[in-house]
DOSETOR-680215 format. One line per field, with one value per residue (C-alpha): x, y, z; residue number from 1; residue in three letters. Coordinates in steps of 0.5 Angstrom, whole numbers, plus 500, padded with zeros to 3 digits. Example, Ala and Ser with C-alpha at 12.3 -4.5 7.8 and 13.67 -1.06 7.14 Angstrom:
<vexfis>
x	[525 / 527]
y	[491 / 498]
z	[516 / 514]
pos	[1 / 2]
code	[ALA / SER]
</vexfis>
This chain:
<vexfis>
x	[139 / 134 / 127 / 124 / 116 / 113 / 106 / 103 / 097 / 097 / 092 / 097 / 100 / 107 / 106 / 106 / 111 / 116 / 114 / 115 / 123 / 125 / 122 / 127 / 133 / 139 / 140 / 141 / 133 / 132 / 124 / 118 / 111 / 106 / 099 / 095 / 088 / 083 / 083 / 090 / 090 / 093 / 097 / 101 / 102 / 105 / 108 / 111 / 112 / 118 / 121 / 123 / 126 / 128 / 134 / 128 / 123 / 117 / 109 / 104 / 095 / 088 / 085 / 079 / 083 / 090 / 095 / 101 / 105 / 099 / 094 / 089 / 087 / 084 / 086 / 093 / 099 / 104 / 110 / 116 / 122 / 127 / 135 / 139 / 141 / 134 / 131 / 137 / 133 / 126 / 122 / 116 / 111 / 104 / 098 / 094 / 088 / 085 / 078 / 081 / 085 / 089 / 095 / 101 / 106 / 110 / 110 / 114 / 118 / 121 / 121 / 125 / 130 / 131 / 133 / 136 / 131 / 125 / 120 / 117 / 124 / 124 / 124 / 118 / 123 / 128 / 122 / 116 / 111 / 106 / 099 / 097 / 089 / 084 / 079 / 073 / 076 / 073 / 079 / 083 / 081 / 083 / 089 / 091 / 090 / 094 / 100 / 100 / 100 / 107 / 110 / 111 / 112 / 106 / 103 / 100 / 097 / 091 / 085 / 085 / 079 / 077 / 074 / 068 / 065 / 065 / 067 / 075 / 080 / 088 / 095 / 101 / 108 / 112 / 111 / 104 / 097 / 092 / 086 / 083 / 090 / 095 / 102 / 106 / 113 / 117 / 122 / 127 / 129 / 136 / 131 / 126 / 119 / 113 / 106 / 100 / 092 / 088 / 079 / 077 / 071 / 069 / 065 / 059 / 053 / 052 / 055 / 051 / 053 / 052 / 048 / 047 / 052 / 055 / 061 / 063 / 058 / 060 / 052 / 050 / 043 / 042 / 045 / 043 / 038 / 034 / 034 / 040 / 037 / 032 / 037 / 042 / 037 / 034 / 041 / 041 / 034 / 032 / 028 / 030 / 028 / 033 / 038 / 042 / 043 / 047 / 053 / 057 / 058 / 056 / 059 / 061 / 067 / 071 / 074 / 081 / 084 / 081 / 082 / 077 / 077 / 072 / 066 / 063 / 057 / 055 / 048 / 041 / 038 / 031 / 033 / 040 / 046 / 052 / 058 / 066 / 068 / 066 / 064 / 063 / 057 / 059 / 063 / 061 / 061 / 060 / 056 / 061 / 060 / 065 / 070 / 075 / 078 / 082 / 085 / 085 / 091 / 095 / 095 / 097 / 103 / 105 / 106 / 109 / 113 / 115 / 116 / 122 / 124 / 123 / 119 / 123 / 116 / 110 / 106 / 099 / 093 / 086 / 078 / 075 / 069 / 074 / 076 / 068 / 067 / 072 / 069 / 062 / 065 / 069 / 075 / 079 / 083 / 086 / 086 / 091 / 094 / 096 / 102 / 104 / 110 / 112 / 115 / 107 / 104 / 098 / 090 / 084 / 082 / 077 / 079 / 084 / 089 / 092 / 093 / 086 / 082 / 078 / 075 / 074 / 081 / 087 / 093 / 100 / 107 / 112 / 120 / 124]
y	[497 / 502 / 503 / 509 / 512 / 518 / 522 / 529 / 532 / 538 / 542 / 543 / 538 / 543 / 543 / 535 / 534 / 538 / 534 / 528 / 531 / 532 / 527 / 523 / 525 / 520 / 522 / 514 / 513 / 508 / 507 / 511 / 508 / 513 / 513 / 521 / 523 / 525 / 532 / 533 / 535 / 528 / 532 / 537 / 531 / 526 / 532 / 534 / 528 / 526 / 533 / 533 / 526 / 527 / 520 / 516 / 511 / 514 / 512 / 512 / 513 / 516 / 512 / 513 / 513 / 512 / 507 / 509 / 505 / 506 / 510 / 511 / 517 / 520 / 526 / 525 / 524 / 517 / 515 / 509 / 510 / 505 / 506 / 502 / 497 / 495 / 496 / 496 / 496 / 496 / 499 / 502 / 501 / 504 / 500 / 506 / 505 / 499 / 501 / 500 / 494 / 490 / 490 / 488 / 485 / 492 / 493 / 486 / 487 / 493 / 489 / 483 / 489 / 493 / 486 / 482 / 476 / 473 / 475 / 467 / 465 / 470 / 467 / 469 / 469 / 474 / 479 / 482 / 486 / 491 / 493 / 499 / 500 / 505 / 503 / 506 / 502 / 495 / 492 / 489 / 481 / 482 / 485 / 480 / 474 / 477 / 478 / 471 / 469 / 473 / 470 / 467 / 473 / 475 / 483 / 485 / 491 / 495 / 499 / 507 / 511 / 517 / 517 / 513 / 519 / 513 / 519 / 519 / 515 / 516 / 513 / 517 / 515 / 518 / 525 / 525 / 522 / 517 / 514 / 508 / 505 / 501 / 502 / 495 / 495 / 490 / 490 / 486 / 487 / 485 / 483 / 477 / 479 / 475 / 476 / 476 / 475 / 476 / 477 / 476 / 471 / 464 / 459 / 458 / 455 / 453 / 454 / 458 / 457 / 462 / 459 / 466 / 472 / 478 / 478 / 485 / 488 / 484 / 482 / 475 / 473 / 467 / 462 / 455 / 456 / 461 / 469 / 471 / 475 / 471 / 465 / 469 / 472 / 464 / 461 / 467 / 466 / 473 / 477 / 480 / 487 / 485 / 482 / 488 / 490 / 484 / 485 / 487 / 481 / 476 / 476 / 469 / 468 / 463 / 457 / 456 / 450 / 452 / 460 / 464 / 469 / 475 / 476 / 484 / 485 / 492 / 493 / 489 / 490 / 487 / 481 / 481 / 481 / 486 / 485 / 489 / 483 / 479 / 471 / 466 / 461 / 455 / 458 / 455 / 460 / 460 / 464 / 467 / 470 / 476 / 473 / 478 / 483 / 485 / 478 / 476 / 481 / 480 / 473 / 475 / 479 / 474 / 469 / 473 / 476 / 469 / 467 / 473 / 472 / 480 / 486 / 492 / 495 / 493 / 496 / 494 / 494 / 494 / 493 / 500 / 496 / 494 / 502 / 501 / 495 / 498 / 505 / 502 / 499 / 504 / 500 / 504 / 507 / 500 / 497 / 502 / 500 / 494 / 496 / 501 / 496 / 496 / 502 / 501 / 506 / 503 / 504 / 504 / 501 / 499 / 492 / 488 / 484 / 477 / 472 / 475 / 480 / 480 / 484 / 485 / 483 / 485 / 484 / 486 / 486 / 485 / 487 / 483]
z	[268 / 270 / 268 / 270 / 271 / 271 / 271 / 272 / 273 / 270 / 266 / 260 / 255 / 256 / 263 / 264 / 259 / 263 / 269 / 266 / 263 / 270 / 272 / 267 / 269 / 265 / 258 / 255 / 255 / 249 / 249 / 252 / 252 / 254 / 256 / 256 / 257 / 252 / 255 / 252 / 244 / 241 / 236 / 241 / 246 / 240 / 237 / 244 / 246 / 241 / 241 / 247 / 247 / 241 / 241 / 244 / 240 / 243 / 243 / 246 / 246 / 249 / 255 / 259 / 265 / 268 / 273 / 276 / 282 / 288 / 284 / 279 / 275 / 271 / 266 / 267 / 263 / 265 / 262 / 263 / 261 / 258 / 258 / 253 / 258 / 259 / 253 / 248 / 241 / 239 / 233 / 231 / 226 / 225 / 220 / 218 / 214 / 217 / 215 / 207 / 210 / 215 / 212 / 216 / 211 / 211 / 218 / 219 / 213 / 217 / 223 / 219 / 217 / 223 / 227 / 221 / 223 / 219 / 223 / 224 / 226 / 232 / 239 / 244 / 250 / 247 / 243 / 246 / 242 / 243 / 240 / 241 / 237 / 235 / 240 / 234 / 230 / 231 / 227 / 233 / 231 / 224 / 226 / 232 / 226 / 221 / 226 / 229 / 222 / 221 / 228 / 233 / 237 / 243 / 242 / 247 / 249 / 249 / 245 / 246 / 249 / 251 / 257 / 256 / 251 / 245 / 240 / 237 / 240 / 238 / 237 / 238 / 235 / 230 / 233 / 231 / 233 / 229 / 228 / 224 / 225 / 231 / 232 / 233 / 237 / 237 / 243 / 245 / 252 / 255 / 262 / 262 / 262 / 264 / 260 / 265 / 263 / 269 / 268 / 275 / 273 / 274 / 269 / 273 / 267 / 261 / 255 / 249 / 242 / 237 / 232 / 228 / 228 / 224 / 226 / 223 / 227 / 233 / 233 / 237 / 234 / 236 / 242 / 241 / 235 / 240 / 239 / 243 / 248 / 251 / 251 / 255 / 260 / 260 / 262 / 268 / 270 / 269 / 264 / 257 / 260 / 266 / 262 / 260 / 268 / 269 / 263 / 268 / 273 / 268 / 262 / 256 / 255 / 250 / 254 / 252 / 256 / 261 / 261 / 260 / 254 / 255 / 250 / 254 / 252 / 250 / 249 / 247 / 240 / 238 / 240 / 237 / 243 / 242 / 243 / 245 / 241 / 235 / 236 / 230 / 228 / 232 / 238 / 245 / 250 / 257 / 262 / 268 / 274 / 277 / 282 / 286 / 283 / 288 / 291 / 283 / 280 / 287 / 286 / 279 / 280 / 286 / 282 / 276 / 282 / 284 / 277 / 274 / 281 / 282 / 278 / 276 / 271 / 270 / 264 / 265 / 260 / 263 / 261 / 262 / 265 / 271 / 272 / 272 / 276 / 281 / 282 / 283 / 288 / 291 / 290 / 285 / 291 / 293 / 286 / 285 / 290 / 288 / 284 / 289 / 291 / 283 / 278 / 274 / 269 / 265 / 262 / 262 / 255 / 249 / 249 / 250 / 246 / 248 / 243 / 240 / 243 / 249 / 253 / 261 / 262 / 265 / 261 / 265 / 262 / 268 / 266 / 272]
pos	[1 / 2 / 3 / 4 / 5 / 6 / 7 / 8 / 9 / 10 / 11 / 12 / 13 / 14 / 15 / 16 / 17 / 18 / 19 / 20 / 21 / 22 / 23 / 24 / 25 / 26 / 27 / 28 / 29 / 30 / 31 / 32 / 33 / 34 / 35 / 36 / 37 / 38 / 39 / 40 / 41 / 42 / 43 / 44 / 45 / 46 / 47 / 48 / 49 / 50 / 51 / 52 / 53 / 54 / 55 / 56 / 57 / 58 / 59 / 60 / 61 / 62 / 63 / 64 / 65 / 66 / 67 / 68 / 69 / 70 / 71 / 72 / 73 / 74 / 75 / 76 / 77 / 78 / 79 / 80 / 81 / 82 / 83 / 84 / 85 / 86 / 87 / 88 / 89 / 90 / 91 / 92 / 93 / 94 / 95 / 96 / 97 / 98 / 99 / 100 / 101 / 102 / 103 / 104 / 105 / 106 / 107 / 108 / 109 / 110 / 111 / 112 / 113 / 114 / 115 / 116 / 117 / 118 / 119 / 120 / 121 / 122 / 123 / 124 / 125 / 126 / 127 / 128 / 129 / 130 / 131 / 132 / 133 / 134 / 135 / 136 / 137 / 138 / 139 / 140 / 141 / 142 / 143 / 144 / 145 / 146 / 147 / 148 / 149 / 150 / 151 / 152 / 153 / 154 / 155 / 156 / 157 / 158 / 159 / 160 / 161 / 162 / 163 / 164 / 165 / 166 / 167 / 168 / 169 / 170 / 171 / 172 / 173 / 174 / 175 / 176 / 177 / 178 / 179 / 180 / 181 / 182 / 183 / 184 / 185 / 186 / 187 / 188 / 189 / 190 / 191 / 192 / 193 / 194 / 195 / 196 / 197 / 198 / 199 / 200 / 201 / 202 / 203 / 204 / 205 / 206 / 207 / 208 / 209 / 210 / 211 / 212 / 213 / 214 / 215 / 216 / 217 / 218 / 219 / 220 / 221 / 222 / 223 / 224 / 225 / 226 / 227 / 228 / 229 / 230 / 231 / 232 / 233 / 234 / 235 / 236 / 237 / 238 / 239 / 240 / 241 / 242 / 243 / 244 / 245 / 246 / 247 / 248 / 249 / 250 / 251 / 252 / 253 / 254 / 255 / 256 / 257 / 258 / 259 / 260 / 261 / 262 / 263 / 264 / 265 / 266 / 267 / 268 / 269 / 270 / 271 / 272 / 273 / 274 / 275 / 276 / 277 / 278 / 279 / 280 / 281 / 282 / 283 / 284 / 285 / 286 / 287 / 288 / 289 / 290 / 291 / 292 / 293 / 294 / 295 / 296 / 297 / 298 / 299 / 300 / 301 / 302 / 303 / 304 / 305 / 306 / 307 / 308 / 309 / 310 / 311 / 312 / 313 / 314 / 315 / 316 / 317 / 318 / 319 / 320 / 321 / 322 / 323 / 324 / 325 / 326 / 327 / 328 / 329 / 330 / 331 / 332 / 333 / 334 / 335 / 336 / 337 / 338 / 339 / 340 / 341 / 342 / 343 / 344 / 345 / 346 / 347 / 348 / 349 / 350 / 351 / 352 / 353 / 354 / 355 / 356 / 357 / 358 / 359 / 360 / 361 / 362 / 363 / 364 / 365 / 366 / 367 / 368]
code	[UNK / UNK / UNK / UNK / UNK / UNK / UNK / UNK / UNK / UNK / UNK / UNK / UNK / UNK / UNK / UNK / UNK / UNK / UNK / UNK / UNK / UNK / UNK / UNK / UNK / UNK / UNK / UNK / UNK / UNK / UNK / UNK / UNK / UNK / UNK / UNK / UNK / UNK / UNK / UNK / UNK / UNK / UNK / UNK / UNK / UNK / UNK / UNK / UNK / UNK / UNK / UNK / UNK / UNK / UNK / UNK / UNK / UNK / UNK / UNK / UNK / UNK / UNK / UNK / UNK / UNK / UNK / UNK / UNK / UNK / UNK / UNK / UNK / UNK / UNK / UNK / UNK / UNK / UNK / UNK / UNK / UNK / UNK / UNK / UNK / UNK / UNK / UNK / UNK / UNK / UNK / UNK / UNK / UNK / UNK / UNK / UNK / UNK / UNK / UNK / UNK / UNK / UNK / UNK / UNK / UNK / UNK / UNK / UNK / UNK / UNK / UNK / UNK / UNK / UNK / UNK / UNK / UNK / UNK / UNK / UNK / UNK / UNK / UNK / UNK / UNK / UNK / UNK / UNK / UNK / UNK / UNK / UNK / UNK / UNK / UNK / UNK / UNK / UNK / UNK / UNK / UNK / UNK / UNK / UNK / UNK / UNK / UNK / UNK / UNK / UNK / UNK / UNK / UNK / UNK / UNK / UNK / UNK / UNK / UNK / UNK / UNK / UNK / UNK / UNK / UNK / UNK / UNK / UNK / UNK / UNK / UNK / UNK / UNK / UNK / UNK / UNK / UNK / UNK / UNK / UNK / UNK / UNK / UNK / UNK / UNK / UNK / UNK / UNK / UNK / UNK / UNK / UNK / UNK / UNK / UNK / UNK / UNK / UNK / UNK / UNK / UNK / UNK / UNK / UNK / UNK / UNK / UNK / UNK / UNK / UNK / UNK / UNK / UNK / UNK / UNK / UNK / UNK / UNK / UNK / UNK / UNK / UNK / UNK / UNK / UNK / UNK / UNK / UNK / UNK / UNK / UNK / UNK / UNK / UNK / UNK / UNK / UNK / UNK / UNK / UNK / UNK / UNK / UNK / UNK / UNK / UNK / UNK / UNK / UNK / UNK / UNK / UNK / UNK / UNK / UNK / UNK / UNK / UNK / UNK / UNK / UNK / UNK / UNK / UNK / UNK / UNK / UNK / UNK / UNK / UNK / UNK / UNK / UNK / UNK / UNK / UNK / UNK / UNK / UNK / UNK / UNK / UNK / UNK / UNK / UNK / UNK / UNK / UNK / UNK / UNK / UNK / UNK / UNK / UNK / UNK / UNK / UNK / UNK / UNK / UNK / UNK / UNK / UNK / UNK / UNK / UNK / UNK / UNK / UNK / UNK / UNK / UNK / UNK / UNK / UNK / UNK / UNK / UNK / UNK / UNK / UNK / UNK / UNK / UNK / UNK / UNK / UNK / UNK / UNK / UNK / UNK / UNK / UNK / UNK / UNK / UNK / UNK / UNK / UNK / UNK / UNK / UNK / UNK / UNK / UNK / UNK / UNK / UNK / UNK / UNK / UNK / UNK / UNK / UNK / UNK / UNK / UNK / UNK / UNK / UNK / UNK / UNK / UNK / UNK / UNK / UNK / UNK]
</vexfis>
């Protein structure tokens, strides 16, 4: 069984992909999932991506940053491969259009083909799946709904970027790039993997429930019936003026048997609270504070590590406020590694999908 990793810095798409072609050397490679900088254009990457893997189901999307095995870049193209014994079948399938609407009864038709099984009958254990979303979208809560209405399957995954310029953000499969759409894999590995979700927060004050939202907009208007800004800054003890500058280490968060689900903060608007996730009329969400990032997703491999028995790749989707949040800190170096012990590629993302979609948020695929 091998799973292999790959990464390049150079400055061409044709320089970096052939990097990664002499990196991966055997010939059997089944899947490749791959993460590319904004700076390399997304049809060429896509299009010379498939066409020198041609016998590989190949995808991937643009980051605002990058994660391979002890490092973190940035303006880099990172690439895991998969061989027919660890990964012996998977399909892939784009959703376009999602502005027109989320559809995804196609999608899993083809699924249910491809694998000859009804998708609510697939067994989590044997069946992973991967959602990879057009980060501009704003679609990937609909999206996670109308999938876990069709299975019982867990997608994970991540929102494309394009490092922080919050213009255009890509998907590739196919051999080509897309906007206003996701790409959804269906794996089914021959090894046992684990899925990880660490936020590095903790529950710190009282709960504040949206009494007024738009949730197309990811508008707050009011928590507990008060203009939402002024009761956020009120549950931290500072001013409204204050409060924007405090979004980072005091996010809320939805708490689901106590495990926190992170609604970001974006920005303030009269007295409206925007946000990278959108929240219903009635939803209770706590106020958290920042723990340590670091010592958090040790712990978090640690006990995967623990759990498989063993790591042979991890694939890691991680919030881009993180990447932020660490290099504020100078911290990056050391995040990076983290992962030096584990054949690892990953993103720094516009969200992330866990069940629903979240934000602040690490999401790890660890393979054993």
């Amino acid at each position: 069984m091998t799973i292999k990793i790959a990464s390049s810095e150079k400055g061409t798409v044709d320089d970096a992909v052939h990097e990664l072609m002499g990196i991966f050397g055997f010939n059997n490679i089944t899947m490749i999932i791959y993460f590319a900088s904004i700076k390399f254009a997304p049809e060429k990457i896509s299009k010379k991506m498939q066409s020198v893997f041609p016998g590989a189901t190949v995808f991937g999307c643009s980051t605002a940053g990058e994660i391979v095995s002890g490092k973190m870049l940035k303006g880099s193209l990172v690439a895991m491969a998969f061989d027919v014994e660890s990964m012996p079948d998977v399909k892939v399938e784009v959703v376009e259009k999602l502005s027109r609407k989320v559809d995804v009864h196609d999608t899993f038709r083809s699924f249910e083909r491809h694998f000859g099984e009804a998708a609510d009958e697939m067994k989590p254990s044997c069946y992973l799946g991967i959602i990879l979303v057009d980060g501009m979208s704003g679609f990937e809560e609909r999206l996670m709904d109308v999938i876990g209405d069709r299975t019982n399957v867990l997608f994970v995954g991540g929102s494309s970027a394009d490092d922080l310029q919050f213009r255009c953000t890509h998907v590739y499969a196919n051999g080509k790039s897309y906007t206003n759409a996701a790409v959804l894999a269906l794996l089914k590995p021959a090894t046992p993997f684990d899925l990880v979700k660490t936020q590095s927060v903790r529950e710190i004050g009282p709960e504040l429930v949206v009494t007024k939202s738009n949730e197309d907009r990811r508008e707050i208007i009011e928590f507990n019936h008060k203009p939402a800004a002024i009761a956020y800054a009120e549950a931290l003890g500072v001013s409204v003026n204050e409060l924007a500058a405090c979004f980072p280490s005091h996010p809320l968060g939805l708490i689901i048997e106590g495990e926190p689900y992170i609604r970001g903060p974006k920005h303030i608007a009269g007295n409206s609270v925007f946000f990278h996730c959108s929240s219903v009329k009635g939803m209770p969400l706590s106020l958290l504070e920042s723990t340590d990032l670091l010592d958090d997703t040790k712990e978090a491999l640690a006990r995967s590590k623990a759990k498989l028995g063993g790591i042979s790749g991890v694939i890691v989707f991680n919030c881009a406020h993180r990447a932020l949040e660490l290099e504020v800190k100078n911290l990056s170096g050391k995040y990076g590694e983290v992962f030096a012990d584990f054949p690892t590629i990953g993103f720094n993302s516009y969200g992330e999908q866990f069940i629903g979609h979240m934000n602040q948020t690490a999401i790890m695929i660890v393979f054993r």
